[in-house]
C-alpha positions in Angstrom: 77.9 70.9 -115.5 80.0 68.4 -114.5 83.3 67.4 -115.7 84.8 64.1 -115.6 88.8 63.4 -116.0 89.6 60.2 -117.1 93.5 58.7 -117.0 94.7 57.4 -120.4 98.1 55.9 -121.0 98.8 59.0 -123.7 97.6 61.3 -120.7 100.4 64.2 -120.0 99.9 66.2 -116.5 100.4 69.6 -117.1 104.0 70.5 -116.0 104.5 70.9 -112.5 101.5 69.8 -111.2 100.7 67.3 -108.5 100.2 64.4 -110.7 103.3 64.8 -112.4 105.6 64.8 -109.0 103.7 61.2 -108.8 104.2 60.2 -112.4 107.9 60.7 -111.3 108.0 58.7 -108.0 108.9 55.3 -109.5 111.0 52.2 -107.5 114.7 53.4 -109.0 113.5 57.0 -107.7 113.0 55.6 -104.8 116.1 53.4 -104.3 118.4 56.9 -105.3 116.6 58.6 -102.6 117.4 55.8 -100.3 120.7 55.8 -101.4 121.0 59.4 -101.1 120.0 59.5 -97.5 122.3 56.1 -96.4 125.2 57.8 -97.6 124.6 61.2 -96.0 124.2 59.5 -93.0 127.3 57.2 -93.2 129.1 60.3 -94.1 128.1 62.0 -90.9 128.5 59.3 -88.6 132.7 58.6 -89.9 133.1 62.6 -90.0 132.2 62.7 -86.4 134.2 59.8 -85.2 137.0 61.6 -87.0 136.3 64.8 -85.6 136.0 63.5 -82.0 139.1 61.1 -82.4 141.7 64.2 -84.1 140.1 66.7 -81.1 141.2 63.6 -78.5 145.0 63.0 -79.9 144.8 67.2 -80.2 143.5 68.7 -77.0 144.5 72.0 -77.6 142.8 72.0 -81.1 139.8 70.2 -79.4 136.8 73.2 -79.6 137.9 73.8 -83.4 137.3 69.9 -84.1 134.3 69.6 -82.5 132.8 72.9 -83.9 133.4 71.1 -87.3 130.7 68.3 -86.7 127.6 70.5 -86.9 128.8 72.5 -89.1 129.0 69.3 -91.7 126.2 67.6 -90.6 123.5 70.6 -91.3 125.6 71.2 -94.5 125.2 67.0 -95.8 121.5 66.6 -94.7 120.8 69.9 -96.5 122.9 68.9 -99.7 121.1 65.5 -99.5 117.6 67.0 -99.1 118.5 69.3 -102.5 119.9 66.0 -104.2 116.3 64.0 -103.4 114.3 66.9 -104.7 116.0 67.4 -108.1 115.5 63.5 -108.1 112.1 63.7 -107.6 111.5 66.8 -109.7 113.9 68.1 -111.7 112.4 70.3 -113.6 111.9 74.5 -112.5 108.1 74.1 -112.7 108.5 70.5 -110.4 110.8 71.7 -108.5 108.9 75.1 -107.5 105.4 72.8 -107.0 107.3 70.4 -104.5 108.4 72.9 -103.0 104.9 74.6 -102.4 103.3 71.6 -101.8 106.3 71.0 -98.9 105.8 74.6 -97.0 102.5 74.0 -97.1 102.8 70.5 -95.4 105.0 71.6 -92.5 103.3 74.9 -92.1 100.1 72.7 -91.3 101.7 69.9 -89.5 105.7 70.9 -88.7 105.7 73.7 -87.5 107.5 72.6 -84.0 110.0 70.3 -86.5 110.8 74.0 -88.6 111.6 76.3 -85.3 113.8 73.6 -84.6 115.7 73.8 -87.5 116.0 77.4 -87.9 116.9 77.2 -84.3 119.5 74.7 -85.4 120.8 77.6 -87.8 120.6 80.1 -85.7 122.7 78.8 -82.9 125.4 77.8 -86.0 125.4 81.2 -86.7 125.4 83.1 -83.3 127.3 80.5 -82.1 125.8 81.1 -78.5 127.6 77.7 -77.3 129.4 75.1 -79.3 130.3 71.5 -79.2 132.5 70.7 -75.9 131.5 74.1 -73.8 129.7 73.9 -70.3 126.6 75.5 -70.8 123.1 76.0 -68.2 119.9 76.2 -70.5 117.2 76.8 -68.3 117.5 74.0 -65.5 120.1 72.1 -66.9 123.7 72.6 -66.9 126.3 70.9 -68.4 128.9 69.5 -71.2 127.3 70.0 -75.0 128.1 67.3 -77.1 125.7 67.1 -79.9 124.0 69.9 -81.7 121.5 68.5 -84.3 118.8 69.8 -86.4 115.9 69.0 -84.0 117.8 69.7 -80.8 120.9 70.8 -78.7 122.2 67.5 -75.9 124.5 67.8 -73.1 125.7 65.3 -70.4 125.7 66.6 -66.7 128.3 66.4 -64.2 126.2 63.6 -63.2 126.5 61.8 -66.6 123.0 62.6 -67.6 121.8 62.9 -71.2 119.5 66.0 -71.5 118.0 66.8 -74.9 116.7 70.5 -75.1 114.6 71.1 -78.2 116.5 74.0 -80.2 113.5 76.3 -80.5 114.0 76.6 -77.2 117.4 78.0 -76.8 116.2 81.0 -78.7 114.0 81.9 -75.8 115.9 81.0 -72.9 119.2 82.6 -71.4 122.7 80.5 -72.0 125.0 80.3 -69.4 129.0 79.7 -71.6 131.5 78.8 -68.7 134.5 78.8 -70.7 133.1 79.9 -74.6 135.2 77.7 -76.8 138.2 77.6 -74.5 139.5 75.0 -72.0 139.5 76.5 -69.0 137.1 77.9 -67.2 136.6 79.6 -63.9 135.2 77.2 -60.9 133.6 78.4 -58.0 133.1 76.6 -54.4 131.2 77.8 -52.0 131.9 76.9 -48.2 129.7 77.8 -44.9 131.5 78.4 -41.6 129.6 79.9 -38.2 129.4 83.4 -38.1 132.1 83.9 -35.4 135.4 82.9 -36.8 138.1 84.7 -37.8 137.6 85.9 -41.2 141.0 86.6 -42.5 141.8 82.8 -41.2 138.8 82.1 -43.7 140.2 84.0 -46.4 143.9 82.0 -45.8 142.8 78.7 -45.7 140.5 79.1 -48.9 143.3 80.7 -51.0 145.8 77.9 -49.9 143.3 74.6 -50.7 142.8 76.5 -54.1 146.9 77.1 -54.8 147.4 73.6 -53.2 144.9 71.6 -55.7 146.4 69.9 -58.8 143.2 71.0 -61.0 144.1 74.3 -60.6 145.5 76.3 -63.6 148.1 78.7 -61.8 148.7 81.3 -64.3 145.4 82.2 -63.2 144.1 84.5 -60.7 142.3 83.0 -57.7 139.8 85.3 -56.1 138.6 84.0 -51.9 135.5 86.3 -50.7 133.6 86.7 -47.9 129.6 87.0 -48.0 127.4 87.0 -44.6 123.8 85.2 -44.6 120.7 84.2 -42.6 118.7 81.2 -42.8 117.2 80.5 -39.3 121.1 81.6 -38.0 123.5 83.8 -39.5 126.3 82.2 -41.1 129.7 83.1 -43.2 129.9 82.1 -47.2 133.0 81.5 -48.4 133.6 81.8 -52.1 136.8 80.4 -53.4 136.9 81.5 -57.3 139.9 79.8 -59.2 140.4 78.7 -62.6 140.5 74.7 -63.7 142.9 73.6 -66.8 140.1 71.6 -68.2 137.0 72.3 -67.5 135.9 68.7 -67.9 137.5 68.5 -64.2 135.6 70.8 -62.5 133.7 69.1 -60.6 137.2 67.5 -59.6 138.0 71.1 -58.4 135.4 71.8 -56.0 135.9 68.5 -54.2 139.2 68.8 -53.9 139.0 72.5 -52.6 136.0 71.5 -50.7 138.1 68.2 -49.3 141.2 70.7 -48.4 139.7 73.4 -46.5 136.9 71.2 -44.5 139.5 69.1 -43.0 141.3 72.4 -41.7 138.1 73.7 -40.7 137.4 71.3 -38.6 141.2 70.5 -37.3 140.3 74.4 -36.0 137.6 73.3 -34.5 135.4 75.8 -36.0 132.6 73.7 -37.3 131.8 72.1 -33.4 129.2 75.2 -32.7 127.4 73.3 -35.5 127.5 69.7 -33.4 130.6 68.4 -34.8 133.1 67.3 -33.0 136.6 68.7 -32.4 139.6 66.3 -33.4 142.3 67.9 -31.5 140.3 66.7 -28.7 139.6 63.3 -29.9 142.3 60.6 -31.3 142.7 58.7 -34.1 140.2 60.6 -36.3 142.5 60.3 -39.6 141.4 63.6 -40.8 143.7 64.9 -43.4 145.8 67.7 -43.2 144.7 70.9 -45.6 148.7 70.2 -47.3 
């Protein structure tokens, strides 16, 4: 037997069915759901630029700014996304069908878009990094300055953008330099031949590390030694000391590695490695390691 529905204008959709949610999705809907969404986004965008302009005129209040802006962000898109439902269906029964009807959706299609956002949630929670710390996430290391619903960005030392999707985080290891702090600890490594004299080693690394204006002095700094082979055997030298800001670490190393180089080679240590030795050349305009 077949039955056949036909649409009247006196028709009434049982309650929280399908055809109802569309009885309900009429232009003005649509407009307030627009509206809804503009002004959540507007919202975001001038919390943000507040955040980021109080943590800039407050440095040492700079992590607790910045930890803000997610924090509101996931908490307006998600208010927003409650207000469009109870536009669209505000009754229980609606409301409970839309919702079916949207699990269902994403469970067939969004699945990625969902272990994003939980992802999202999760590293709000855990708080595993946050805004402004220098984190490595698999092959990428770096300064985080966004952390969205879809995905975790940071800029490289390099000033490149790298967007890592945040399902992804939960699976990989995190690397937190400095954990919602300023400073954080810098380390340089430097290569000399295997024959010098390795206290010498040890004096000149603790002295470009004391001598650098990056360094934060109320903190320790740590020179070791470490042999190696790689078709000769060579001498690492770690210099491990602490930057104010860890925004200028790569400003750190260079300097370190500027300071200690140009002793290096006013010993004439690195010539067994082919170059030459300036106290027996003039005019070279090598700095001193002061």
């Amino acid at each position: 037997m077949m039955v056949t529905l036909i649409w009247s204008p006196g028709f009434q959709a049982p309650s929280g069915t399908p055809v109802e949610i569309l009885t309900r999705i009429s232009p003005m809907s649509l407009f307030y759901a627009l509206l809804v969404i503009v002004a959540a986004y507007l919202v975001i965008r001038a919390s943000t630029m507040v955040l980021h302009a109080l943590a800039q005129k407050a440095p040492r209040a700079r992590f607790f700014f910045l930890m803000l802006a997610p924090v509101i962000r996931f908490g307006l898109w998600l208010s927003s996304g409650m207000i469009i439902l109870a536009i669209f269906a505000p009754s229980r029964e609606t409301l409970l069908a839309v919702l079916a009807s949207v699990g269902i959706a994403l469970g067939l299609g969004a699945q990625d878009l969902i272990k994003n956002i939980i992802g999202g949630l999760v590293i709000l929670v855990d708080r595993p990094y946050q805004v402004g710390d220098r984190v490595r996430i698999g092959e990428a290391y770096g300064e985080i300055d966004h952390i969205g619903l879809r995905s975790t960005k940071l800029t490289t030392p390099d000033d490149t953008r790298v967007t890592i999707p945040n399902s992804e985080v939960l699976s990989k290891m995190v690397w937190n330099a400095n954990s919602g702090v300023p400073t954080c600890q810098v380390v340089t490594e430097l290569y000399l031949p295997i024959d010098i004299d390795p206290i010498q080693a040890m004096e000149i690394g603790y002295e470009a590390a004391y001598s650098s204006p990056y360094t934060l002095l109320t903190k320790p700094v740590v020179v070791r030694l470490q042999d190696a082979f790689a078709h000769h055997p060579y001498l690492i030298l770690r210099v491990k000391a602490y930057v104010y800001d860890h925004r200028h670490e790569p400003a750190l190393q260079t300097d370190i590695t500027r300071r200690a180089k140009a002793e290096f080679l006013r010993r004439g240590w690195l010539t067994s490695w082919g170059l030459p030795n300036p106290r027996h050349e003039k005019g070279t305009g090598i700095p001193s390691a002061t």
